[in-house]
N, C-alpha and C positions, 0 to 999 in steps of 0.2 A: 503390410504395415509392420508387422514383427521384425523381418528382413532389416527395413528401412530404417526400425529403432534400434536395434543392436548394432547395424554399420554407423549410424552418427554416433551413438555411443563409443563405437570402440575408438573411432577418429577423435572424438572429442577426448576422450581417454590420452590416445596417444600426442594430443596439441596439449593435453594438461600432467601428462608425467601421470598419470593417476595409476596406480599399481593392477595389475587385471584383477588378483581376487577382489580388490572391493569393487571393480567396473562387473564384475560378474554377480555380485551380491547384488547389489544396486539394482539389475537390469533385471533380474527374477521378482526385486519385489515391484519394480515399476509396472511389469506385466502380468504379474500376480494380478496385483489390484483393476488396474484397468478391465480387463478381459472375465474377470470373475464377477465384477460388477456390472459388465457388460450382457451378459449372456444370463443371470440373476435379472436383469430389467424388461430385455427383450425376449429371451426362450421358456423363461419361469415360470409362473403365473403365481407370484407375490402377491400378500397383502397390498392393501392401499398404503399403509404407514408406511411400511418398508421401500416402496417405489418414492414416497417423498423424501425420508430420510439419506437415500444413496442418493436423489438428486439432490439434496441441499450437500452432501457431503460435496459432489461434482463442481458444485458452486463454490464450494469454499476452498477449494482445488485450485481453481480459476482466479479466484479473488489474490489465493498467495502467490500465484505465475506473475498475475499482472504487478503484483509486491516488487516481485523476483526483478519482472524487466525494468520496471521503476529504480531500482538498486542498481542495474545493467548502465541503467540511463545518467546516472550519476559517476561511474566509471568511465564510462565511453566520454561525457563531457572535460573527466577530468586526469583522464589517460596522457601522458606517466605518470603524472605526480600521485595517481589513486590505482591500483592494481589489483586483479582479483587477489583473496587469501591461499596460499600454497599449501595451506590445511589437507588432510585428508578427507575431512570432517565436511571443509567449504565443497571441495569438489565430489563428496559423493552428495551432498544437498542440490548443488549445482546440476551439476547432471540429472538428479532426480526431477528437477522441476525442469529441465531444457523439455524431457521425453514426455512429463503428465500430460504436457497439451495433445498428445495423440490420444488421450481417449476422448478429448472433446471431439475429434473428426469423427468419433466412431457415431457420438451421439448426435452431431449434427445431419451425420448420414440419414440415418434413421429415422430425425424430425423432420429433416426437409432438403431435398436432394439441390433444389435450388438454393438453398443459403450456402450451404456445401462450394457451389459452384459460383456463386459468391465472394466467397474468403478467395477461391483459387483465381478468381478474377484479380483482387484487388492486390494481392503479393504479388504475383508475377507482372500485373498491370503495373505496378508501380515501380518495379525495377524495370521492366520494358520502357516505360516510360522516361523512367530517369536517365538511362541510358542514352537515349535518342536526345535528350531536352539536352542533357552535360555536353554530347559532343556538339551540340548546334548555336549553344549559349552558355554552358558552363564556364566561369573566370573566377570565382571566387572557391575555395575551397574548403569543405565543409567538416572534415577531421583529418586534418593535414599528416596530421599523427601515427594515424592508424590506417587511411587509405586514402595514396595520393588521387586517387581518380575519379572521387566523389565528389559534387561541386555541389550550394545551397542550390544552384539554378534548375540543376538537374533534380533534383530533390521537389523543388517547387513544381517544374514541371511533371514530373513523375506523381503527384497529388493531385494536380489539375486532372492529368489523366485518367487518374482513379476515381474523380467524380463524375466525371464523361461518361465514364463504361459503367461504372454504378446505376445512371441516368437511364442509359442502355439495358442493363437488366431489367431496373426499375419499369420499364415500359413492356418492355418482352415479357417480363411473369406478371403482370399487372400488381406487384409489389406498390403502391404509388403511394409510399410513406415515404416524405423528406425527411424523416429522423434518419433513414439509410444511409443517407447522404452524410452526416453527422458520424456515425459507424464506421463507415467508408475510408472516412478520412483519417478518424483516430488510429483504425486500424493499419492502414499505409503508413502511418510514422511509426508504428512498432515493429510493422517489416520493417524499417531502417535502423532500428534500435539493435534488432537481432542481427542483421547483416555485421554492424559495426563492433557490437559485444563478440562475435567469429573472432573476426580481426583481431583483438587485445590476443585474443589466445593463439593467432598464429605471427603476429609478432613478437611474445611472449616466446612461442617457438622456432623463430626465424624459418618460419616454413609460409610457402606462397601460397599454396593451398591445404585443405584439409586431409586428401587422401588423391587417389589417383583412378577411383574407380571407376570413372568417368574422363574418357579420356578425352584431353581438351577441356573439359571443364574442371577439372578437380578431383573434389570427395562428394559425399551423399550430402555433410554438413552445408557443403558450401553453396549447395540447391536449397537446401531445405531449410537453412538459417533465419530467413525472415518471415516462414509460415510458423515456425515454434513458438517467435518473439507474435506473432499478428494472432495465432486460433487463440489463446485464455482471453484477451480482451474484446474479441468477434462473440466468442460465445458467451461473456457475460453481458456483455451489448444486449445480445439477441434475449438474455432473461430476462433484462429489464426491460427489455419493448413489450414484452411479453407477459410483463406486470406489472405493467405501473398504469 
């Protein structure tokens, strides 16, 4: 996971002009915090107050990601006319919260290997999905802007499919809460949100992809773009099923 947040990083870096020293600042305190909190929760043995207070901190984590892509969602709709800021300032924030959402995988690991497998259903399920649905019914196009090969149809159907497989889990772990389904869903449109927020920045860089490390596919971002945008709203989903 470290690997994998330093290569989106440095890609996202190099789609944003961002200068290495601050992408190198930025990435020490992202992992700073993550992993020190991580291993203080799990290998420790903390007070009680201390294990609430780093998860409320995690929470409020989450709550400012999902901020984040909300702000994404309002660019991506109104991409050219709205632009990310070419700040220093915007893209080390930016960055900072693309990456926070890996320590929610770490914690979702650790509470339950099936919600875990969950999230990776419904990202990939739904780009899987959309894919298949756009070439078979796709006609209308759904950010022309930013990428010609996205249709609403495939999008719609790339949803359906995610509540199908959700359905599927649902029954396989004997999960058999319909609120899932609800989760499911919201979460599959922020895999789309983060697919399309990439975009801005590799049209922004007149580059087709994010990197090359992947060959035939791209960069690491370009895999991994709608799990960023989808784990802060999956896992504060999962807190509030979990307390309310």
């Amino acid at each position: 996971m470290l690997i994998a947040g330093v290569t989106v990083g440095y890609e996202f870096a190099k789609l944003s002009k961002m200068p290495l020293i601050l992408l190198g600042l930025t990435l020490t305190l992202i992992w700073a915090m993550p992993f020190s909190t991580y291993y203080i929760m799990v290998f420790v043995d903390p007070n009680q107050n201390l294990i609430i207070t780093l998860a409320l901190f995690i929470v409020a984590m989450m709550v400012i990601s999902v901020v984040f892509w909300l702000k994404n969602l309002y660019l991506v709709i109104n991409y050219p006319n709205k632009k990310p800021s070419n700040s220093a300032l915007n893209k080390a924030v930016s960055l900072f919260l693309l990456l926070t959402p890996m320590l929610s995988l770490l914690f979702i690991h650790s509470f339950d290997i099936d919600l875990l497998i969950l999230l990776f259903i419904i990202v990939w399920g739904a780009d899987t999905f959309a894919y298949f649905s756009g070439k078979a019914f796709g006609k209308n196009k759904l950010a022309p802007n930013l990428s010609g090969g996205k249709t609403i149809e495939g999008v719609v159907g790339g949803l359906v499919g995610v509540l199908l497989m959700t359905g599927v889990w649902m029954v396989i772990t004997e999960n058999l809460n319909w609120e899932f389904l609800i989760l499911a869903f919201i979460t599959g449109i922020f895999s789309v949100i983060g697919d399309l927020y990439e975009s801005i920045y590799k049209r922004e860089a007149g580059a087709k992809d994010s990197g090359n490390i992947l060959p035939g596919h791209g960069g690491l971002f370009d895999r991994l773009d709608g799990l960023l945008a989808a784990t802060p709203v999956f896992m504060l989903g999962i807190y509030l099923l979990n307390n309310i």
